[in-house]
C-alpha positions in Angstrom: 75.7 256.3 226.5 77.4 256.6 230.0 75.3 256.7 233.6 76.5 259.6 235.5 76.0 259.3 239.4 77.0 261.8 242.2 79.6 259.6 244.8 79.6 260.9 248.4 82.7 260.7 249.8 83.6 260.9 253.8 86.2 260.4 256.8 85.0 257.6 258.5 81.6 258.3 259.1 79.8 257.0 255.9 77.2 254.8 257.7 76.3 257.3 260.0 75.6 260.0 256.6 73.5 256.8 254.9 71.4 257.1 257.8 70.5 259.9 258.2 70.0 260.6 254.6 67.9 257.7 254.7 65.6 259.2 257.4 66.0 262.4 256.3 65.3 262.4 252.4 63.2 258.8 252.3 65.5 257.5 250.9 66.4 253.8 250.2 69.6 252.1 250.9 70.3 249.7 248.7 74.1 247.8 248.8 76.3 248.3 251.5 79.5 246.8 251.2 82.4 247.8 253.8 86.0 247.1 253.6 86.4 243.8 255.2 84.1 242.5 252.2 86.3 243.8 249.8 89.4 241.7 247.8 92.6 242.5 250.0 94.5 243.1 246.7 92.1 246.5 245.9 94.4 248.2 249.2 97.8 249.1 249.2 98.1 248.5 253.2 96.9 246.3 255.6 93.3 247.7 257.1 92.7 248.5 260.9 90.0 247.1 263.0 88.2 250.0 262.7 89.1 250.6 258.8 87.6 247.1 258.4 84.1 248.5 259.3 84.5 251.7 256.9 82.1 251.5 254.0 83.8 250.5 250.9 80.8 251.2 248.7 77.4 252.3 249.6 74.1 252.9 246.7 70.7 254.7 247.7 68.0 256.2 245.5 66.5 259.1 246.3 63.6 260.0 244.1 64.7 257.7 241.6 68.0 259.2 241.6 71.6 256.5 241.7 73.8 258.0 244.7 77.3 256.3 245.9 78.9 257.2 249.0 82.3 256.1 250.4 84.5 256.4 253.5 87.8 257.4 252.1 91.3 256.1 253.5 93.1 259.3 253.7 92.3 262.7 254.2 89.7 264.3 251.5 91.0 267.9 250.3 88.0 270.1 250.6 86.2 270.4 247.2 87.1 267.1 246.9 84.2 264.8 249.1 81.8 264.6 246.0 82.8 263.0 242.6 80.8 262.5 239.3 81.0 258.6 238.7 80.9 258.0 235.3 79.7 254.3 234.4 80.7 253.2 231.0 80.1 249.5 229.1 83.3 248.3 228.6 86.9 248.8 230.3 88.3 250.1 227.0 85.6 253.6 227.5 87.1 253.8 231.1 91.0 253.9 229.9 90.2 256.3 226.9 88.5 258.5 229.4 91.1 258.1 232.1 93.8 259.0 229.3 92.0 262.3 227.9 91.0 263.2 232.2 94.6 262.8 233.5 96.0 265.4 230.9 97.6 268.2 233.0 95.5 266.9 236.4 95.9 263.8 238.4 95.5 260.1 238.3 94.2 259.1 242.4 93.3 255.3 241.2 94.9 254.2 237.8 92.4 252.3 235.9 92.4 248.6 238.0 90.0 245.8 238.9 88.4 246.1 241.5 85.8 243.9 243.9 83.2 246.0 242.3 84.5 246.5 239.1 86.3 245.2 236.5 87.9 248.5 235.5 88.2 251.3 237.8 90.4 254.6 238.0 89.6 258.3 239.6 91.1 261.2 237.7 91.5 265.3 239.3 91.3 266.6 236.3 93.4 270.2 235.2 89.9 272.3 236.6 90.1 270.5 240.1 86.8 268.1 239.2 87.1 264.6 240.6 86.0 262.1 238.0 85.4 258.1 239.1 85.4 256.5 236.1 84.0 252.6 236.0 82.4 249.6 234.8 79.9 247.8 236.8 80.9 244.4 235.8 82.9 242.9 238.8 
């Protein structure tokens, strides 16, 4: 059976939303991993100085609740800043799912390896839901 997790995502400000979340909710951080830990090959175009510093992937449990939170590259559409991550066993789950998602919507991330995973792809789907669809094998 799948793992479904709300994902968080945000302009550039990420870390500063972990925080205060953290203090906030007493909450627990638990990974923090920014752009300038990630594999150059999971980015299309060099990163910035200050891209570098963005966080690339972020985890906290609130109440014994998963969360993920991201800063995103480019702009986020509105409705668009919190995705349902879908965490499934093997890469072949991911493809099928990606396949049946992408029907009359839109692929964002093609299924792909990624530093975090070794099969990753984000789907709009025909009803405007944004879908993150992954293994967490890296």
């Amino acid at each position: 059976m799948p793992a479904i997790i709300p994902n968080f995502h945000f302009d550039g400000c990420c870390q500063q939303a972990l925080e205060r979340y953290r203090e906030a909710l007493g909450a627990e951080i638990t990974m923090v991993l920014r752009y300038s830990d990630a594999r150059p090959e999971d980015f299309s175009q060099p990163l910035t100085e200050e891209q570098k510093g963005y966080v690339y992937h972020a985890e906290m449990e609130v109440g014994g609740q998963r969360l993920m939170f991201s800063d995103s590259m480019s702009p986020i559409p509105a409705g668009q800043n919190l995705s349902i991550v879908v965490i499934f066993p093997l890469p072949e789950d991911v493809k099928a799912a990606c396949t049946l998602l992408q029907e009359g919507g839109t692929v964002r991330v093609p299924p792909s390896e990624l530093t975090y995973s070794s099969c990753f792809a984000s789907v709009i789907d025909r009803f405007g839901m944004r879908w993150e669809l992954m293994t967490e094998d890296p």
